[in-house]
C-alpha positions in Angstrom: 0.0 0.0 0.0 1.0 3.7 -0.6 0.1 6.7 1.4 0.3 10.2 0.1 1.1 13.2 1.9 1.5 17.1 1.0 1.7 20.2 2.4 1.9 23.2 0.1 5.1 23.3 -0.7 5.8 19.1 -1.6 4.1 15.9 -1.9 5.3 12.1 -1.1 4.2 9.0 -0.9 5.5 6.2 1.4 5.1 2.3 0.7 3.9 0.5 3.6 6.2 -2.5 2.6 9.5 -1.5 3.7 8.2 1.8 5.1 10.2 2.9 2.0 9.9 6.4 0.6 9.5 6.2 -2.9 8.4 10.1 -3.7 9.4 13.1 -3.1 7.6 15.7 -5.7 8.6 19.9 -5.2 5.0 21.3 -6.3 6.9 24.7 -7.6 8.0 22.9 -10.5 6.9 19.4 -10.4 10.5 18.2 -9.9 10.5 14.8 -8.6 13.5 14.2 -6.2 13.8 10.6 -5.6 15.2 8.1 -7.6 12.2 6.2 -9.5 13.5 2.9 -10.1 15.0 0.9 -13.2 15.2 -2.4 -12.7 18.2 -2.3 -15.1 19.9 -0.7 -12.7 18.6 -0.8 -9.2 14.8 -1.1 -8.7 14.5 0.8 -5.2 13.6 3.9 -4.1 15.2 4.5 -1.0 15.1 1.2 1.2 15.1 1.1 5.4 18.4 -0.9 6.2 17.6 -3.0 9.4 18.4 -4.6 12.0 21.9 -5.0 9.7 23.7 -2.3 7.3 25.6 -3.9 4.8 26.1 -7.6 4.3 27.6 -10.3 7.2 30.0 -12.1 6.6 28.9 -15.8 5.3 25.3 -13.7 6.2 25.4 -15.1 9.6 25.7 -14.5 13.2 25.4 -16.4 16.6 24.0 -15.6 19.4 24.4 -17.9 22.5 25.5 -20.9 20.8 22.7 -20.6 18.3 23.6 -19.7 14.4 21.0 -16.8 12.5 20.6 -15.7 9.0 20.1 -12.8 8.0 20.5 -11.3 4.1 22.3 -8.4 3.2 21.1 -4.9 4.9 18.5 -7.0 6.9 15.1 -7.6 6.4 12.6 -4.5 7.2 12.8 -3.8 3.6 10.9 -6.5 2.8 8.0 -6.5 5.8 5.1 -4.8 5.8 4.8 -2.3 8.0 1.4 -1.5 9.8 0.2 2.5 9.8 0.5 4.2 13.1 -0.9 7.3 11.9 -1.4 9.1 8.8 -2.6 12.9 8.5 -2.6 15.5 5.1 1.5 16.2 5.4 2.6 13.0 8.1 2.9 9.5 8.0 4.0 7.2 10.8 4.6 3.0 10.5 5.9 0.5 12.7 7.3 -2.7 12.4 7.3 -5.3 15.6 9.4 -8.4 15.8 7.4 -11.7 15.8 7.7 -15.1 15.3 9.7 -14.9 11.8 12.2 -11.8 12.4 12.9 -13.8 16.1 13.8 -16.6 13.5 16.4 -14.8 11.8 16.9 -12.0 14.5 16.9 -13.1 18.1 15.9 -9.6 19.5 11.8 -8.2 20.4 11.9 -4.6 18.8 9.6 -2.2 18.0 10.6 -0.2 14.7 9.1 3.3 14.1 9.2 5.5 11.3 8.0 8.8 10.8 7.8 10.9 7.5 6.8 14.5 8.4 6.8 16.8 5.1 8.2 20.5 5.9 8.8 23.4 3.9 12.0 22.4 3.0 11.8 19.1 2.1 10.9 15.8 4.6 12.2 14.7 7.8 12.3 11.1 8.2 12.5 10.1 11.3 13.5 6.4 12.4 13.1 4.8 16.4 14.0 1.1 17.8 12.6 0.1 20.5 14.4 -2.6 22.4 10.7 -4.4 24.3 12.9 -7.4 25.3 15.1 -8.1 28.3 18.6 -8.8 26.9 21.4 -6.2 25.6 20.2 -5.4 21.4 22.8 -5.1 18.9 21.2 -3.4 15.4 22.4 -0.9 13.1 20.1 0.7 10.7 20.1 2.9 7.7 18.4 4.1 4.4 20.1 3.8 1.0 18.3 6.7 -0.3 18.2 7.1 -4.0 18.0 10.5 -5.5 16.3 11.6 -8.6 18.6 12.6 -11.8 16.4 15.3 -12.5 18.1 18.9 -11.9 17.5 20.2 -8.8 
């Protein structure tokens, strides 16, 4: 699913799967700013990296004597997130472990994100929540493409 936001100075939309901004129009000229996929190339738009940036080695870890999988730059780009909120310029998803990211990723999280158009642009703001008892270890990140369209 895709929501749309604006305010008067942009418009967006965000996929739910991935919570993966994939638009990024400037109304004063109809420029779009992010990249709009050629699957020549690189099909994405800007994907959410998580719980893992980049690629592990073998694409494994362990975790008290037990081995886990995970593929490169994780798996949140791939899930489908559920909407926490959605108003005319705002968009907020979330992303909770369950029984398949425990299966790959031993650690209950709670992943937020937040797309708040301003008059500049959009802030994107991303949370983890560790709900579980032991230490987490996560990175995260966004491989954000950009549009080739003059700015």
């Amino acid at each position: 699913m895709s929501l749309h936001i604006e305010n008067e100075f942009f418009t967006a939309r965000v996929l739910t799967r991935g919570a993966e901004l994939c638009s990024l129009r400037r109304k004063a000229d109809g420029a779009e700013l992010i990249w709009q996929g050629d699957e020549r190339y690189w099909g994405a738009h800007a994907p959410l990296l998580f719980p893992v940036t980049g690629k592990l080695k073998d694409l494994r870890f362990e975790r008290d004597g037990k081995a886990y999988e995970l593929p490169p730059h994780g798996f949140a780009k791939e899930r489908e997130f559920e909407v926490l909120g959605h108003t005319r310029d705002s968009a907020s998803l979330v992303l909770r472990s369950d029984e398949e990211t425990l299966q790959q990723y031993p650690f209950p999280f709670c992943l937020t994100c937040t797309f708040t158009l301003t008059e500049t642009g959009i802030a994107v703001t991303r949370s983890v929540k560790n709900t579980g008892g032991a230490e987490m270890l996560f990175s995260i990140g966004e491989h954000l493409g950009l549009s080739l369209t003059p700015w």
